[in-house]
Backbone as CSV, one residue per row, in Angstrom:
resi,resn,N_x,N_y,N_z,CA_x,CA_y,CA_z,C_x,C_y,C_z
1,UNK,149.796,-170.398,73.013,150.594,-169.900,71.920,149.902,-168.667,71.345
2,UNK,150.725,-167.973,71.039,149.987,-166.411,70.127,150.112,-166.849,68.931
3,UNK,148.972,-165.931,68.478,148.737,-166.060,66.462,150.164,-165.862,65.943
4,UNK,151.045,-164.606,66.380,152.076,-164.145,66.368,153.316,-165.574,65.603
5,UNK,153.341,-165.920,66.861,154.083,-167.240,66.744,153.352,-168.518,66.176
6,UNK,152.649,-168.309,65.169,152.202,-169.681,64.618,152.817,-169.858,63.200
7,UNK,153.453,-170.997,62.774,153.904,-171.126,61.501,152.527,-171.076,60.922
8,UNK,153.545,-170.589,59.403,152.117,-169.976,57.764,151.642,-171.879,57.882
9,UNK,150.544,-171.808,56.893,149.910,-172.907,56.484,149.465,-173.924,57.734
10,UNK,149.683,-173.025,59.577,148.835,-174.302,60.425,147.832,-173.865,60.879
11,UNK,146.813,-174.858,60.875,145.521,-174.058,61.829,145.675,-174.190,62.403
12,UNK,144.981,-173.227,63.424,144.801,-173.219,65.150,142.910,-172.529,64.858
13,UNK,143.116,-173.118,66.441,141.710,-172.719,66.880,142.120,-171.412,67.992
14,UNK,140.725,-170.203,68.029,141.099,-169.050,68.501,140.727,-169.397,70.327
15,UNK,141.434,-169.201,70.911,141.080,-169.355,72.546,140.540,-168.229,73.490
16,UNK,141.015,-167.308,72.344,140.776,-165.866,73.335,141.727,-164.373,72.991
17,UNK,140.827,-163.486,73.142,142.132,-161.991,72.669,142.267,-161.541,73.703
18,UNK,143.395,-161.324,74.123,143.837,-160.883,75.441,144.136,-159.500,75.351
19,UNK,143.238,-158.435,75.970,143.380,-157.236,76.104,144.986,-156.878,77.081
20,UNK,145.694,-155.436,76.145,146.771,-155.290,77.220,146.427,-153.695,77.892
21,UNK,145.555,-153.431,77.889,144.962,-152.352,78.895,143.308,-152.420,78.837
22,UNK,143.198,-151.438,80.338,141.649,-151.588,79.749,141.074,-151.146,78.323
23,UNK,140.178,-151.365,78.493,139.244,-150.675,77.473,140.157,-150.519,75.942
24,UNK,140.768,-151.915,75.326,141.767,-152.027,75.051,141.073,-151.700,73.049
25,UNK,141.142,-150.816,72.278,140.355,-150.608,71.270,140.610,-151.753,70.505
26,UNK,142.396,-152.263,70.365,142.577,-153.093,69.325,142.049,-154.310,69.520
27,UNK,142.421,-154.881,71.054,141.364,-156.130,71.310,140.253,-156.549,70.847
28,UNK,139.103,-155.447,71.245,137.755,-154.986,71.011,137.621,-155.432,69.333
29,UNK,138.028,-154.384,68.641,138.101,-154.378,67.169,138.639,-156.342,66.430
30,UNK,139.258,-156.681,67.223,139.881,-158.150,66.851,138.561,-159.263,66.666
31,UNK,137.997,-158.774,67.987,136.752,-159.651,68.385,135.610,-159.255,67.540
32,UNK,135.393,-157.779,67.505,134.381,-157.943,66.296,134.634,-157.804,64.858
33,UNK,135.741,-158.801,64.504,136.447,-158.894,63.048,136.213,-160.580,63.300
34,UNK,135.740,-161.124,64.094,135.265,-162.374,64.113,136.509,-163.522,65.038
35,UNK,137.441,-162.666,65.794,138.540,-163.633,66.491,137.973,-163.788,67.411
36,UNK,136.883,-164.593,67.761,136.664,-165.728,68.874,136.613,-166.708,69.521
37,UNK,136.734,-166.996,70.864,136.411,-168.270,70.736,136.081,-169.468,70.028
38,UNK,136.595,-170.938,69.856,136.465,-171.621,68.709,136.467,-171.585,66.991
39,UNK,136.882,-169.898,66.554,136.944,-169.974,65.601,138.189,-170.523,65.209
40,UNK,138.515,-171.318,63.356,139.872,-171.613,62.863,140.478,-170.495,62.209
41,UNK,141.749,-170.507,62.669,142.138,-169.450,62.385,143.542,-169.765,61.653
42,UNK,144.339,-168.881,60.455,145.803,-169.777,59.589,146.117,-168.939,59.505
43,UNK,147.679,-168.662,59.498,148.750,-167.784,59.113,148.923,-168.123,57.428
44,UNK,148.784,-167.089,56.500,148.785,-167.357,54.954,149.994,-167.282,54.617
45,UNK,150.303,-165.714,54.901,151.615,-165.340,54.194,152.273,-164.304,55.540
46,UNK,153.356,-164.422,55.231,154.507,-162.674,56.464,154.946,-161.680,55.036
47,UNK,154.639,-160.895,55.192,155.000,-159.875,54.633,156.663,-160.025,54.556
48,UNK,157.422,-158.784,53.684,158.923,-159.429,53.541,159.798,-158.899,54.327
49,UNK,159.341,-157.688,54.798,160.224,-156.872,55.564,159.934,-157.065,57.186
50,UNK,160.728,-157.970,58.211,160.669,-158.360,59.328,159.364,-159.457,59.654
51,UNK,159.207,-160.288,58.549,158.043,-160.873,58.167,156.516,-159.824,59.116
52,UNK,156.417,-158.404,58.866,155.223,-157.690,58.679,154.684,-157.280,57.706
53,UNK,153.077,-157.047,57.530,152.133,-158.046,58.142,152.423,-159.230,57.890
54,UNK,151.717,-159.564,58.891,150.798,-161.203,58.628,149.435,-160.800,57.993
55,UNK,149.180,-161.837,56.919,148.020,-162.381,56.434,147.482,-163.510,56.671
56,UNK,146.554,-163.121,57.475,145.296,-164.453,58.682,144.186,-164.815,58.143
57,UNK,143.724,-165.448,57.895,142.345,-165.935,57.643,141.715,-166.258,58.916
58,UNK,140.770,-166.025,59.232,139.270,-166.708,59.488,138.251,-166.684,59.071
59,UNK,138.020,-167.926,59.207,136.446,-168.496,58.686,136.933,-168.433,56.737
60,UNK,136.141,-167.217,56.073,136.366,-167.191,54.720,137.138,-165.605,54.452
61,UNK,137.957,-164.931,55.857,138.200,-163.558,55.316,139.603,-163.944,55.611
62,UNK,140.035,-162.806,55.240,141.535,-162.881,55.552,141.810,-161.313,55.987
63,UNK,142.476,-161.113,56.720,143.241,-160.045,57.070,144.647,-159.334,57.610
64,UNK,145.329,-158.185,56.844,146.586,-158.201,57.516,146.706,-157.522,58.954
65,UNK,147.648,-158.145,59.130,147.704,-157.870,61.160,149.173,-157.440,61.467
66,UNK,149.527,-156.514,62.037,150.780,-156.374,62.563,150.960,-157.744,63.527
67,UNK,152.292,-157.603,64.015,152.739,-158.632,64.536,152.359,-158.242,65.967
68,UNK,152.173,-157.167,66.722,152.033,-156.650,67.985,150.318,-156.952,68.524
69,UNK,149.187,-157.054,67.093,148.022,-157.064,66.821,147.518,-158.621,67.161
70,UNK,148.583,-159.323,65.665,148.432,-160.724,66.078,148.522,-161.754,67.668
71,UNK,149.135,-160.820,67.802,150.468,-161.506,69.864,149.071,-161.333,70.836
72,UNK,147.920,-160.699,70.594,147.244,-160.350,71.309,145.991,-161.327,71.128
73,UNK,146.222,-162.065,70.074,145.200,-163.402,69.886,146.087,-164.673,70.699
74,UNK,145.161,-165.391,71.408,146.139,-166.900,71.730,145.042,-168.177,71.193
75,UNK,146.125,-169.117,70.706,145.247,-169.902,69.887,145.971,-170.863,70.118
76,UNK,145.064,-172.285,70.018,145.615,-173.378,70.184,146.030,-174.491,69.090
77,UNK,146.808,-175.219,69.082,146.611,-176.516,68.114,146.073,-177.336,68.218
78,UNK,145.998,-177.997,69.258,144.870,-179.284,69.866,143.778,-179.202,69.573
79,UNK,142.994,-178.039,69.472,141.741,-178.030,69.073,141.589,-178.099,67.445
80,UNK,142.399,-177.082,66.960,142.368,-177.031,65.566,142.532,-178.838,64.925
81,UNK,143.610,-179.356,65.626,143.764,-180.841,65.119,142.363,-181.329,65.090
82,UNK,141.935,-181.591,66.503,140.331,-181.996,66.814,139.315,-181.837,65.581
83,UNK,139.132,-180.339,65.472,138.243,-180.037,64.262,138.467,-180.312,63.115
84,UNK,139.420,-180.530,62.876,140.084,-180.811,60.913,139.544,-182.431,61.139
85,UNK,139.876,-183.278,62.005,139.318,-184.507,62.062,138.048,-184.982,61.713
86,UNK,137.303,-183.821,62.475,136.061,-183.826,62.472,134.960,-183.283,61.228
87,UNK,135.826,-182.664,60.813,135.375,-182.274,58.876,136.086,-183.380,58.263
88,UNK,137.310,-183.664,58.261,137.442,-185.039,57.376,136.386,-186.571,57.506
């Protein structure tokens, strides 16, 4: 599943940013904004106009993301379930 397509208020866990060319800047830039592997990651809010941005959290930041930006993260639920368990 992409960040893109995740309903506001669910976590997911981050699986991976999938570059769509080489040497892909926005990818790059995603990953060192902290979208990696195993991090939790939540959709907050959609902006109002074509719900753009999204406002994402990870970890304790939040940031807005176009929707073309977000599509390029894939993240799972299964894991995110896993971990919320595991802090409760």
């Amino acid at each position: 599943m992409k960040l893109s397509e995740l309903q506001r208020r669910t976590a997911a866990i981050v699986e991976a940013v999938e570059d769509q060319a080489p040497n892909d800047a926005i990818a790059r830039r995603l990953r060192e904004l902290g979208f990696v592997r195993g991090e939790r990651v939540e959709v907050m809010a959609a902006g109002p106009v074509s719900k753009e941005p999204l406002l994402v959290q990870i970890g304790f930041t939040r940031f807005a993301l176009r929707r073309t930006e977000a599509a390029r993260v894939r993240v799972s639920l299964e894991g995110a379930q896993a971990a919320a368990g595991a802090i409760a």
